[in-house]
C-alpha positions as CSV (number, residue, x, y, z in Angstrom):
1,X,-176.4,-86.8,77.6
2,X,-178.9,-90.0,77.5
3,X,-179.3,-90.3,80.6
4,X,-180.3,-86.1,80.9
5,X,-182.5,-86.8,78.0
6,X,-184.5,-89.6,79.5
7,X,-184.8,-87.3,83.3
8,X,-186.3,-84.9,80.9
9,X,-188.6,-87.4,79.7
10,X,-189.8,-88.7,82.9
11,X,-190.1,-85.0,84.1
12,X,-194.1,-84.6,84.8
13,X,-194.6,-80.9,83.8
14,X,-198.7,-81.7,83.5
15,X,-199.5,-83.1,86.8
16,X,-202.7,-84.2,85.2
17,X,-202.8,-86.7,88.8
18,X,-203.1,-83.2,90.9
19,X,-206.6,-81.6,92.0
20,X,-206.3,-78.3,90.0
21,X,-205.4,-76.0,93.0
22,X,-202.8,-77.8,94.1
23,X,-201.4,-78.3,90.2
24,X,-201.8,-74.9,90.3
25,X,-199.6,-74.0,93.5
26,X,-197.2,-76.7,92.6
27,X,-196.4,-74.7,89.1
28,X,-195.8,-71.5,91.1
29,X,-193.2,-73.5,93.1
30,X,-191.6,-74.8,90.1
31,X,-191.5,-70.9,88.3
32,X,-190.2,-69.5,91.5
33,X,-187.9,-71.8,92.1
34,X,-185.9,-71.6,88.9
35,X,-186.1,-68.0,88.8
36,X,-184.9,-68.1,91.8
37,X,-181.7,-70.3,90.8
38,X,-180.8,-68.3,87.9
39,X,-178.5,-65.2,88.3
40,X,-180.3,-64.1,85.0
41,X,-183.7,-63.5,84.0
42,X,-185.1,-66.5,82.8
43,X,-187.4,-66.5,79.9
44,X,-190.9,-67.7,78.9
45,X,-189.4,-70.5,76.8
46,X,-187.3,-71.6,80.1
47,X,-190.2,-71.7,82.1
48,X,-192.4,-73.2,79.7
49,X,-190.5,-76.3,80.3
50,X,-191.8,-76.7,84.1
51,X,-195.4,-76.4,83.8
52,X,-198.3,-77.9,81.7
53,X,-199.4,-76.9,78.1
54,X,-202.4,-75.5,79.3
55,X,-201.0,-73.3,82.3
56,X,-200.7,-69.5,81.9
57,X,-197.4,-68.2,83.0
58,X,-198.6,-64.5,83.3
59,X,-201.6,-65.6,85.9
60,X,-198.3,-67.9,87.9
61,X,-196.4,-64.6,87.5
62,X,-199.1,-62.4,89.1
63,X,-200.0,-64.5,91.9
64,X,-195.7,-65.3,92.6
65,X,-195.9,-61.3,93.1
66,X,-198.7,-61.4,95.2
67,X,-197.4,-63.4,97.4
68,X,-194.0,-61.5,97.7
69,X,-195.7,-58.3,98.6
70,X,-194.2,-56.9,101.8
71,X,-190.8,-58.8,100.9
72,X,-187.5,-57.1,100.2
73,X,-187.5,-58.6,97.1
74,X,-189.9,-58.9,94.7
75,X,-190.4,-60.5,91.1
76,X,-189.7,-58.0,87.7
77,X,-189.6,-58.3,84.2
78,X,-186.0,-57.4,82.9
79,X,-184.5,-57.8,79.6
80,X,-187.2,-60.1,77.9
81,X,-187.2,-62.4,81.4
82,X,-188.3,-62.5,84.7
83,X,-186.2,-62.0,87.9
84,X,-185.7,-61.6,91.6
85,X,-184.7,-58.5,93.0
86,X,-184.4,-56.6,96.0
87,X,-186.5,-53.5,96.4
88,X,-184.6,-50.1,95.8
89,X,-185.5,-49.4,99.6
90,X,-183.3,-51.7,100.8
91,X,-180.4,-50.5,98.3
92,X,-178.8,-48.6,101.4
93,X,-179.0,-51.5,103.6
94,X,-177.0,-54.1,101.2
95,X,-174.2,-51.7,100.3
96,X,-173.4,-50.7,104.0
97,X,-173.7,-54.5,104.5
98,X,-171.9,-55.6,101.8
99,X,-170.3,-52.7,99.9
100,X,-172.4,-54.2,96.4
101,X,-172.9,-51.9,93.9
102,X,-170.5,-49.2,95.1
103,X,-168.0,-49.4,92.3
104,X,-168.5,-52.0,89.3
105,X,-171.1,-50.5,87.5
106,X,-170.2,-46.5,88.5
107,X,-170.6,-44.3,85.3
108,X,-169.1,-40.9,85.0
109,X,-171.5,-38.2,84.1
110,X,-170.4,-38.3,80.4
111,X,-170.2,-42.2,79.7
112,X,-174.0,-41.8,81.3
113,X,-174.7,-39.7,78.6
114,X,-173.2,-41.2,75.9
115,X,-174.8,-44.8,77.0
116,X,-178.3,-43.0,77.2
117,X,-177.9,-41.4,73.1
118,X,-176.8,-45.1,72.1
119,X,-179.7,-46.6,74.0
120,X,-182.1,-44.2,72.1
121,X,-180.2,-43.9,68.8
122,X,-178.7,-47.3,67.9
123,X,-177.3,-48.3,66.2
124,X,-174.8,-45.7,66.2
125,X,-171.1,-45.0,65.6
126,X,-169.0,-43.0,67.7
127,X,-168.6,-40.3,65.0
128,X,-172.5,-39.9,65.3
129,X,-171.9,-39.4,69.2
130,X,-169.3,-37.2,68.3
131,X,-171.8,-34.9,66.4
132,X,-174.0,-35.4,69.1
133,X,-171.9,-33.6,71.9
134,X,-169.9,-31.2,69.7
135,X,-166.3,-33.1,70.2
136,X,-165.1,-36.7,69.9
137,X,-166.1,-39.4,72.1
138,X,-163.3,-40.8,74.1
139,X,-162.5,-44.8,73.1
140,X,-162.2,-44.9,77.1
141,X,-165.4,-44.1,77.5
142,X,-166.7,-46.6,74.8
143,X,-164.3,-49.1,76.6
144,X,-165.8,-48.6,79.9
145,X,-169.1,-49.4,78.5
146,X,-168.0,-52.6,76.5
147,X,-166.4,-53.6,79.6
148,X,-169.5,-53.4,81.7
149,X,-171.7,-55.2,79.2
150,X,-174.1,-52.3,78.5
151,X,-173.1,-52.2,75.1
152,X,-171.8,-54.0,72.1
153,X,-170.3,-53.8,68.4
154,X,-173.7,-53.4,66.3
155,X,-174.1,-54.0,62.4
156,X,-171.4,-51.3,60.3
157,X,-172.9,-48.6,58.8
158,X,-173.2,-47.7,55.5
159,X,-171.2,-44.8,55.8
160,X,-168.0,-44.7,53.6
161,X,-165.4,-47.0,55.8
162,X,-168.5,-49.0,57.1
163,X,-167.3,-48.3,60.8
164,X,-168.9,-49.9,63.6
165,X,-172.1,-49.0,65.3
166,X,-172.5,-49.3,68.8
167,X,-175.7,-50.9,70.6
168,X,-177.4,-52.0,74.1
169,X,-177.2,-54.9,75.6
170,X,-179.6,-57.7,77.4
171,X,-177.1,-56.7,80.7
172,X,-178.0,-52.7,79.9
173,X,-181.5,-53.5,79.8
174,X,-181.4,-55.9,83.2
175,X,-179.4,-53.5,85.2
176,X,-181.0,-50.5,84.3
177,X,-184.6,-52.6,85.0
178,X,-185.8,-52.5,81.5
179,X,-187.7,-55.2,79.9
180,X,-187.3,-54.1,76.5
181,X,-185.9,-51.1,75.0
182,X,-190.0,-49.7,74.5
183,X,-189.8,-49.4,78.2
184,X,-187.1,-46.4,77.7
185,X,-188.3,-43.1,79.3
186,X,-190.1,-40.8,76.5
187,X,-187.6,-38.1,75.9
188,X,-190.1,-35.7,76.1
189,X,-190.5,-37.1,79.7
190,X,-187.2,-36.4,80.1
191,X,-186.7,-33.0,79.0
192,X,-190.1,-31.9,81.3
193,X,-188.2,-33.3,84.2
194,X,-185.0,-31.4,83.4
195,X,-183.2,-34.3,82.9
196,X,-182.6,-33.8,78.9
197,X,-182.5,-31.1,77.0
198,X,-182.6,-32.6,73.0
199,X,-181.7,-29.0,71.8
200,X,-178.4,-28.9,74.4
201,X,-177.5,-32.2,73.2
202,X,-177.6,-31.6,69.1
203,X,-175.9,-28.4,70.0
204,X,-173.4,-30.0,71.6
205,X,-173.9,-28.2,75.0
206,X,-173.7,-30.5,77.5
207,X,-169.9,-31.4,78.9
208,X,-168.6,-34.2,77.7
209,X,-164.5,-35.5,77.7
210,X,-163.2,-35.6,74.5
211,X,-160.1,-37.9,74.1
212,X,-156.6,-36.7,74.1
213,X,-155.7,-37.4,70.6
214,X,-157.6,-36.8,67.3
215,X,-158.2,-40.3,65.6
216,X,-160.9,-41.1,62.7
217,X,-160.7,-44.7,62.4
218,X,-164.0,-45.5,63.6
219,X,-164.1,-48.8,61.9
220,X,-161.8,-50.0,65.0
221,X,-163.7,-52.2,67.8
């Protein structure tokens, strides 16, 4: 532990010695580089720790993409971070490759519909879902999401029992290429591009499974 304490010591995150241009290109290495290593985004305060006081990571960030256009990959802001990722293009390419991102994350029509009222309505329960589509959510369906990561057991509600609400996740927001939940699509968006219909959903119109048996205690994670 000392000895990591004093490397961070001796680490020179100024490079006062450097002509500015080439301070300047060494602090884009630095970002890049430890995006690079991290399989998650990695946050201003992360960064903050490679480069000088005085350095503006949003201009480093620019000019990182800048110099990645043309790439199959490029450099995005995901669930309060930054990240590499391959371009959407070249989605076909990796999974006849590789076979990535044929199965793990797969949603069903409904638990895509169910994820999508929790990302806009958290926190929620599952009896608010329920009321939402007209019949009970399945606990499969909220277990499928848990297991995924895309959502989590939120504050309990006031509601008599306090049952659990349900809410996203930072993994929901970095798979689904959000930055933060603002960037969700408008609903009316949605519903002009046939995608939602708000009046469907509080009717409880749009198909959803409803689990085999009957059981009310909501309160149950």
């Amino acid at each position: 532990m000392a000895r990591r304490a004093r490397s961070l010591e001796a680490f020179d995150a100024e490079l006062v010695d450097l002509p500015a241009e080439l301070r300047w290109r060494e602090w884009m290495g630095r970002v890049e580089a430890v995006i690079f290593a991290s399989p998650e985004p990695v946050g201003r305060d992360v960064l903050a720790r490679v480069v000088g006081r005085e350095c503006n990571l949003d201009l480093i960030i620019d000019d990182i993409r800048n110099e990645l256009r043309g790439r199959p990959y490029e450099l995005v802001a995901v669930a309060g971070g930054w990240q590499h990722r391959t371009k959407k293009g070249f989605s076909d390419a990796i999974r006849a490759a590789t076979g990535l991102g044929t199965q793990d994350s797969a949603l069903s029509q409904s638990e895509a519909l169910v994820l999508m009222c929790i990302a806009y309505f958290q926190p929620i329960t599952r009896g608010e879902l329920g009321q939402f589509f007209g019949k009970e959510v399945s606990r499969d369906t909220i277990g499928h999401l848990r297991a995924l990561g895309f959502i989590a057991a939120g504050p309990r509600s006031p509601q008599p029992g306090a049952p659990y609400t349900y809410v996203t996740t930072k993994e929901f927001l970095s798979h689904f290429g959000f930055d933060t939940l603002r960037d969700l699509p408008d609903m009316e968006a949605l519903e002009d591009a046939g995608l939602l219909s708000k009046e469907k959903l509080l009717a409880g119109d749009i198909p959803l499974a409803a689990e085999a048996t009957a059981l009310d205690d909501d309160d149950m994670v």
